[in-house]
N, CA, C and O atoms as a GROMACS GRO file, in nm:
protein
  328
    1UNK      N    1  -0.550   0.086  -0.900
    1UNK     CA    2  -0.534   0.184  -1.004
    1UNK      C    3  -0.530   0.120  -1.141
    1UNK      O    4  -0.597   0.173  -1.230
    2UNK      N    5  -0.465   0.020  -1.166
    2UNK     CA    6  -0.473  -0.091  -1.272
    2UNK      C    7  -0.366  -0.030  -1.356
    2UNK      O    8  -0.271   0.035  -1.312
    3UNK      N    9  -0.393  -0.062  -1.498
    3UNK     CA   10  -0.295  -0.036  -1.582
    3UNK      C   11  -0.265   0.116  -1.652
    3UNK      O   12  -0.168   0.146  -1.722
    4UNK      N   13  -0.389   0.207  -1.608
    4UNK     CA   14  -0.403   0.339  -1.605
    4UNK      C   15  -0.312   0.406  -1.501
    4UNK      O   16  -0.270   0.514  -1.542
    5UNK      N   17  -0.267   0.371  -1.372
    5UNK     CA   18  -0.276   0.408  -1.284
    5UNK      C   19  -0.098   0.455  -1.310
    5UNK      O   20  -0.059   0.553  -1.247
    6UNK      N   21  -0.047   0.419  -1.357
    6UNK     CA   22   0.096   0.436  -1.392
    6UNK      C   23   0.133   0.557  -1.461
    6UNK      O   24   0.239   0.617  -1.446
    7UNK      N   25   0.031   0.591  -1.543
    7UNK     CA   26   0.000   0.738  -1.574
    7UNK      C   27  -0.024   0.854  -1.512
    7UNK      O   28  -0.054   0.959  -1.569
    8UNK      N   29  -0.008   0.833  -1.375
    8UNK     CA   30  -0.084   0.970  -1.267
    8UNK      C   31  -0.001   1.006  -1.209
    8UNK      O   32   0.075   0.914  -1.180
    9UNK      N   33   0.035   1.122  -1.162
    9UNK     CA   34   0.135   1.187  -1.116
    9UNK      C   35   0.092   1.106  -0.944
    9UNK      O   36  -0.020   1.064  -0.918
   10UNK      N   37   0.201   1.102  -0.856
   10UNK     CA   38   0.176   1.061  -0.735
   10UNK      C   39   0.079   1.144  -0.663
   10UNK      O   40   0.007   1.075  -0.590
   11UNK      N   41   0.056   1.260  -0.661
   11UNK     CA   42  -0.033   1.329  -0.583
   11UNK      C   43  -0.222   1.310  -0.641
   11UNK      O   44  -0.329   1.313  -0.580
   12UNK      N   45  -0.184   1.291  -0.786
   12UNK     CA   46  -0.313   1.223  -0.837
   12UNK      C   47  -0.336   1.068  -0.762
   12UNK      O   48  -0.451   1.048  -0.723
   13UNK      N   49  -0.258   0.980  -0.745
   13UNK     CA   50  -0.283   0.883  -0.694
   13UNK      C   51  -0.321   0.869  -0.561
   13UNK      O   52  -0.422   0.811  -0.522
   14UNK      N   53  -0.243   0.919  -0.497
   14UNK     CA   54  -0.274   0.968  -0.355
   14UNK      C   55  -0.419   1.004  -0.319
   14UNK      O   56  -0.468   0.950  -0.220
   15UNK      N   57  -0.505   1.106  -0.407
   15UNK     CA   58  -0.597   1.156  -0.421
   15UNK      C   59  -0.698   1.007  -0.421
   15UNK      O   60  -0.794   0.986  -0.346
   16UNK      N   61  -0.666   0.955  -0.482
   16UNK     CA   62  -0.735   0.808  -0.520
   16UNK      C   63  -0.741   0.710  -0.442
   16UNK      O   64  -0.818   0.616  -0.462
   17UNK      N   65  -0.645   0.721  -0.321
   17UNK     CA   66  -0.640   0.638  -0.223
   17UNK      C   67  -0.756   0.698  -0.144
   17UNK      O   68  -0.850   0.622  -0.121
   18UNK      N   69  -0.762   0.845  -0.090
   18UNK     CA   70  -0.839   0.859  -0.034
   18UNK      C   71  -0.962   0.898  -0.035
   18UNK      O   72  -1.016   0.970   0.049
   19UNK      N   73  -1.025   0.833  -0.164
   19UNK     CA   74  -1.177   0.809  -0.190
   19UNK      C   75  -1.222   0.738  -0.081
   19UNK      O   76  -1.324   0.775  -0.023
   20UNK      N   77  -1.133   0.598  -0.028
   20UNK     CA   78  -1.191   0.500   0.051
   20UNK      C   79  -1.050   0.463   0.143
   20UNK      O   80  -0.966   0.378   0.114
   21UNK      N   81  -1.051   0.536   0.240
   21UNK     CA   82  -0.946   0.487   0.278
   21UNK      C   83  -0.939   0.370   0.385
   21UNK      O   84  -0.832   0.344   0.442
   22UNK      N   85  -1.045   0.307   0.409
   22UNK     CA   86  -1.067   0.175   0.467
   22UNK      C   87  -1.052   0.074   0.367
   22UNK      O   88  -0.980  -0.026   0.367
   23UNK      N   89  -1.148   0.126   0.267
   23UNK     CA   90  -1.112  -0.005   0.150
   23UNK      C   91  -1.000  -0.066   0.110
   23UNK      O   92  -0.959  -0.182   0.114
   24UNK      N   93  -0.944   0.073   0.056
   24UNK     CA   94  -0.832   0.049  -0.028
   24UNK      C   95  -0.714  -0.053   0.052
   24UNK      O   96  -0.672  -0.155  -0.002
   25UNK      N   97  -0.665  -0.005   0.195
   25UNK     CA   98  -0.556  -0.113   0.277
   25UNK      C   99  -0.618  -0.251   0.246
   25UNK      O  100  -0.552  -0.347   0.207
   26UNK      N  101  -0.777  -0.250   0.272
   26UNK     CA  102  -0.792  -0.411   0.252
   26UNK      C  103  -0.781  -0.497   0.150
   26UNK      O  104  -0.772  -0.620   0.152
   27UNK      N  105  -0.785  -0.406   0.041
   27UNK     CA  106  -0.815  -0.482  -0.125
   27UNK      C  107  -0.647  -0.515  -0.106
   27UNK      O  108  -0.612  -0.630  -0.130
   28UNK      N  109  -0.552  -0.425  -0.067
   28UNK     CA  110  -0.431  -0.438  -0.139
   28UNK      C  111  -0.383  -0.564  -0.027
   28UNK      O  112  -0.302  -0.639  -0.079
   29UNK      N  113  -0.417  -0.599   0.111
   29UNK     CA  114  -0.368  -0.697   0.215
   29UNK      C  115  -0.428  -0.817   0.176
   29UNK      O  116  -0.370  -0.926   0.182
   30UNK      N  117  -0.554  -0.800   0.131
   30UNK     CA  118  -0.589  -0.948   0.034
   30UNK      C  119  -0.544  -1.012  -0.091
   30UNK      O  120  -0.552  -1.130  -0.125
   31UNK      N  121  -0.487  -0.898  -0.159
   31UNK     CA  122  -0.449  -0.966  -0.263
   31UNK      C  123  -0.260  -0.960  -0.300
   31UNK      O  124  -0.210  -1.008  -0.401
   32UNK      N  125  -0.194  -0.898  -0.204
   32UNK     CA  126  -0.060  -0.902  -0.276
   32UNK      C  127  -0.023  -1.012  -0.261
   32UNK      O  128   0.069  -1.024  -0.342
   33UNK      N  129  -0.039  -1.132  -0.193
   33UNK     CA  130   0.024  -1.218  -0.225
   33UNK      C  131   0.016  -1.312  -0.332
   33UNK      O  132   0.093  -1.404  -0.358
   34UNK      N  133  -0.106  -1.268  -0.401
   34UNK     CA  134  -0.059  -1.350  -0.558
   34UNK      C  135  -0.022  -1.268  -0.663
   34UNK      O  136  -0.042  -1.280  -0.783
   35UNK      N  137   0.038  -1.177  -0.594
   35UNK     CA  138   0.124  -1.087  -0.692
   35UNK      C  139   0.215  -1.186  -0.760
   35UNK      O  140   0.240  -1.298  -0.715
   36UNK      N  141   0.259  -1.140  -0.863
   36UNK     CA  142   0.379  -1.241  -0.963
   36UNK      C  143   0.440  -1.146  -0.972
   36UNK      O  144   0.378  -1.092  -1.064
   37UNK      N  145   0.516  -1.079  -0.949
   37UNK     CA  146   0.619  -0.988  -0.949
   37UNK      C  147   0.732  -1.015  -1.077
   37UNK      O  148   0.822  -1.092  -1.046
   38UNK      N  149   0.736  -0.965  -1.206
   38UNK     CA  150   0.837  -0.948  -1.287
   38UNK      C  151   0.961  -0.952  -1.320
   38UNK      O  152   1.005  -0.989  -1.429
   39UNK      N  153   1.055  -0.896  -1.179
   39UNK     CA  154   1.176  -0.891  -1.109
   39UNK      C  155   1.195  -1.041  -1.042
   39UNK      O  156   1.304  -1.096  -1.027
   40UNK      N  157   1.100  -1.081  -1.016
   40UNK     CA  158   1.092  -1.198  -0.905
   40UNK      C  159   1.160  -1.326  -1.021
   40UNK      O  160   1.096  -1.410  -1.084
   41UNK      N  161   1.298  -1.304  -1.020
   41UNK     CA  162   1.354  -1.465  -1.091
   41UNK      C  163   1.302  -1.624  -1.040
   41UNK      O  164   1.291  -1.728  -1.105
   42UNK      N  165   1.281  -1.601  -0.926
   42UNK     CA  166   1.275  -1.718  -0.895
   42UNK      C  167   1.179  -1.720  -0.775
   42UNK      O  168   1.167  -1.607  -0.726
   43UNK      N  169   1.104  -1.819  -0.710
   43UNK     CA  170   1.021  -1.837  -0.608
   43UNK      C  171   1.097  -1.753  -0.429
   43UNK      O  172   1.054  -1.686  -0.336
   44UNK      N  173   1.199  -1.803  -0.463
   44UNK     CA  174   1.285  -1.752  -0.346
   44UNK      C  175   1.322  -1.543  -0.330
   44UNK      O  176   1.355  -1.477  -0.231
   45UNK      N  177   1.298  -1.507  -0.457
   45UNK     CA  178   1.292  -1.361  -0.492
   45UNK      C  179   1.185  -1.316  -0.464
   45UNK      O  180   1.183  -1.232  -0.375
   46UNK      N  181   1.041  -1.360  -0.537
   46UNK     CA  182   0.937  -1.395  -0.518
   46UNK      C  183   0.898  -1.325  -0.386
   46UNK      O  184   0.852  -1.214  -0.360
   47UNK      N  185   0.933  -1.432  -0.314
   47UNK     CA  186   0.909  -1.451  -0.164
   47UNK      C  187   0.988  -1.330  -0.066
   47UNK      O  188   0.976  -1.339   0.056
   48UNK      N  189   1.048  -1.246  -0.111
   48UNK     CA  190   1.156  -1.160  -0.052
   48UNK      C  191   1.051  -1.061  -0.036
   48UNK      O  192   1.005  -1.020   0.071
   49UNK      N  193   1.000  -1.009  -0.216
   49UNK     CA  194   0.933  -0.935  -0.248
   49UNK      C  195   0.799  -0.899  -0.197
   49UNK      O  196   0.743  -0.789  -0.195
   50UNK      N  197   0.754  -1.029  -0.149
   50UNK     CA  198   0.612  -1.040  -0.035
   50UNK      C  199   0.628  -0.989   0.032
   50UNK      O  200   0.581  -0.877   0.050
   51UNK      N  201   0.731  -1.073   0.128
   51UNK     CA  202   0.773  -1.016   0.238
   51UNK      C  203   0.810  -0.854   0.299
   51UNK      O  204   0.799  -0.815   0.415
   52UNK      N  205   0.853  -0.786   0.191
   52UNK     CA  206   0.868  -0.646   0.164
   52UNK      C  207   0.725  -0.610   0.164
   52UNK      O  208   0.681  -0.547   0.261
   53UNK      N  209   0.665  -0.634   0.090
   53UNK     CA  210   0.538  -0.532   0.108
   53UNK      C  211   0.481  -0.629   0.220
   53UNK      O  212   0.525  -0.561   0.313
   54UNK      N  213   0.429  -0.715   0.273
   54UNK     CA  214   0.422  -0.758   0.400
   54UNK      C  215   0.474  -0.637   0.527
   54UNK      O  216   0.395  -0.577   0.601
   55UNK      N  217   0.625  -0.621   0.528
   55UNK     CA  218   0.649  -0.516   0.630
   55UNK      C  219   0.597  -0.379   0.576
   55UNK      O  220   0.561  -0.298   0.662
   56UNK      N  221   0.591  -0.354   0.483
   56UNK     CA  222   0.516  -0.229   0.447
   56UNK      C  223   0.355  -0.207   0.443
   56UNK      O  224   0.317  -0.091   0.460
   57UNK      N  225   0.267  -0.300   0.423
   57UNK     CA  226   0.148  -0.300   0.478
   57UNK      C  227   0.137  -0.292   0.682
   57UNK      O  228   0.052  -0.233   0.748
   58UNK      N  229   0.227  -0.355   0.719
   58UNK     CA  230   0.238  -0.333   0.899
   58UNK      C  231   0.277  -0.208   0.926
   58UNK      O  232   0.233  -0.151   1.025
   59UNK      N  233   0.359  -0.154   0.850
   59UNK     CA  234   0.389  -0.019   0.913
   59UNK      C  235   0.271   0.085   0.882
   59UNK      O  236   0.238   0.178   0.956
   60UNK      N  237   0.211   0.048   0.750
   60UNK     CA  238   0.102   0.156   0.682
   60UNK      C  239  -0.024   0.108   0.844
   60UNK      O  240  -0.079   0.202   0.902
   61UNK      N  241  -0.048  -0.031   0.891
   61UNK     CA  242  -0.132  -0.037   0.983
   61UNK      C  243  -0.085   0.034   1.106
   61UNK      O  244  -0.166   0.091   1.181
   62UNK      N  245   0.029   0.032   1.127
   62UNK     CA  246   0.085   0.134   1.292
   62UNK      C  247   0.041   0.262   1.239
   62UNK      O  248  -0.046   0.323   1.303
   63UNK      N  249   0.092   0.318   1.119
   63UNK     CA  250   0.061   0.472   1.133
   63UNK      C  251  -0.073   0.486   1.113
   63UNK      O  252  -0.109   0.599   1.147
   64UNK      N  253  -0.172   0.410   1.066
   64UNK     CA  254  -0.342   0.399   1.014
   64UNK      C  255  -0.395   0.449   1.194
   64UNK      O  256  -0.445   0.555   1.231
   65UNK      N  257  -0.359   0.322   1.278
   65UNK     CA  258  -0.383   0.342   1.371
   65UNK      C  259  -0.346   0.456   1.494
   65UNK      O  260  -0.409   0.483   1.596
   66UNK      N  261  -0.234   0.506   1.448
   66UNK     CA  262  -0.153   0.573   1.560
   66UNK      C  263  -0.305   0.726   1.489
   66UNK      O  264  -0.399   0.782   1.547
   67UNK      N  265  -0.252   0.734   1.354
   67UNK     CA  266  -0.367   0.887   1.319
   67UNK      C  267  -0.478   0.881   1.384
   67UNK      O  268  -0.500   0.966   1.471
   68UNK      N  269  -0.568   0.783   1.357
   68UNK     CA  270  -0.713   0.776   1.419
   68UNK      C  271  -0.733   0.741   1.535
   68UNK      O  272  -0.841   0.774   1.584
   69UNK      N  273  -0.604   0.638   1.645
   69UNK     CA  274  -0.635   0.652   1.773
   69UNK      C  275  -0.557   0.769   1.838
   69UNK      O  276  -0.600   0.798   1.949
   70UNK      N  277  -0.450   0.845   1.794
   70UNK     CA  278  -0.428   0.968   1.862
   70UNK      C  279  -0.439   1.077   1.827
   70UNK      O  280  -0.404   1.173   1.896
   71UNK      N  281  -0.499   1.088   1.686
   71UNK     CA  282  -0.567   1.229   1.658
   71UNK      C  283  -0.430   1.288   1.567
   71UNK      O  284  -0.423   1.409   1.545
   72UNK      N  285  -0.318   1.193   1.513
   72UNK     CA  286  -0.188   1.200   1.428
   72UNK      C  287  -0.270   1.241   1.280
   72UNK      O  288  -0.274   1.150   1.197
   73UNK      N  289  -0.322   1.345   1.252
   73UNK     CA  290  -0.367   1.331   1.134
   73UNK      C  291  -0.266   1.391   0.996
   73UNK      O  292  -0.285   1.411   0.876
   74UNK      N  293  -0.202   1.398   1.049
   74UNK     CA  294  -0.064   1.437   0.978
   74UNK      C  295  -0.008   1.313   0.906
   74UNK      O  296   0.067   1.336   0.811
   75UNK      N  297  -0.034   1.181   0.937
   75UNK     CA  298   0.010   1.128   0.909
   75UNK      C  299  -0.071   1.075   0.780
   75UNK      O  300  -0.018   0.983   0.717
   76UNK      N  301  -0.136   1.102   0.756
   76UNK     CA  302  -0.285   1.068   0.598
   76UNK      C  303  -0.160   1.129   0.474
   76UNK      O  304  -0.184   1.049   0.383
   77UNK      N  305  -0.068   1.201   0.430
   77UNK     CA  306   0.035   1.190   0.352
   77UNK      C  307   0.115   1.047   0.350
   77UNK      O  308   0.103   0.949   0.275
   78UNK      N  309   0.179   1.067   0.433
   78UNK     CA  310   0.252   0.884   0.468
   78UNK      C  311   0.152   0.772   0.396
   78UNK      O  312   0.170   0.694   0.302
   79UNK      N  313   0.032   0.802   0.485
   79UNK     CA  314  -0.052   0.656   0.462
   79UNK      C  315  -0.031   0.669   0.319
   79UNK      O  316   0.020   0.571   0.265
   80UNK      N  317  -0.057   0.759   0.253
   80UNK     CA  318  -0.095   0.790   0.085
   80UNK      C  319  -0.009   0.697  -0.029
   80UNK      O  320  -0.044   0.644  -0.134
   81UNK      N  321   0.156   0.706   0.065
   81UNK     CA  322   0.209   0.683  -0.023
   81UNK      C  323   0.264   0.533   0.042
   81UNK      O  324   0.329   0.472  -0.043
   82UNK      N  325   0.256   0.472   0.149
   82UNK     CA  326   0.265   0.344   0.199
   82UNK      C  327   0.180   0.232   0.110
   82UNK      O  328   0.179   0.114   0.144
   0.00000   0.00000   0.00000
């Protein structure tokens, strides 16, 4: 979304995820880890903060998968905002 993207109401963003919703999980699993995170005082914070979205990209992949291999399509809200 970039530096625009902070401007959009969540349901606008949401909307934006699902232009591509294959793409988008991959751009964001390739690149958060050279996130520099702001909050992140120190390497050891840093590293917390990965780790957080780390477990939050795995869970966005269980429910990715659970929708499209069991027909959960209820779950494309969730993904939106994971």
């Amino acid at each position: 979304l970039g530096f625009e993207g902070g401007h959009l109401s969540i349901p606008d963003q949401t909307n934006l995820m699902f232009q591509d919703m294959d793409l988008i999980p991959l751009l964001i699993q390739e690149n958060y880890v050279n996130h520099r995170p702001k909050v992140a005082g120190s390497d050891r914070q840093r590293m917390q903060i990965v780790a957080k979205a780390a477990d939050g990209i795995s869970c966005g992949d269980l429910a990715s998968n659970m929708m499209r291999g069991e027909g959960e399509w209820s779950l494309m809200p969730f993904l939106g905002v994971m």
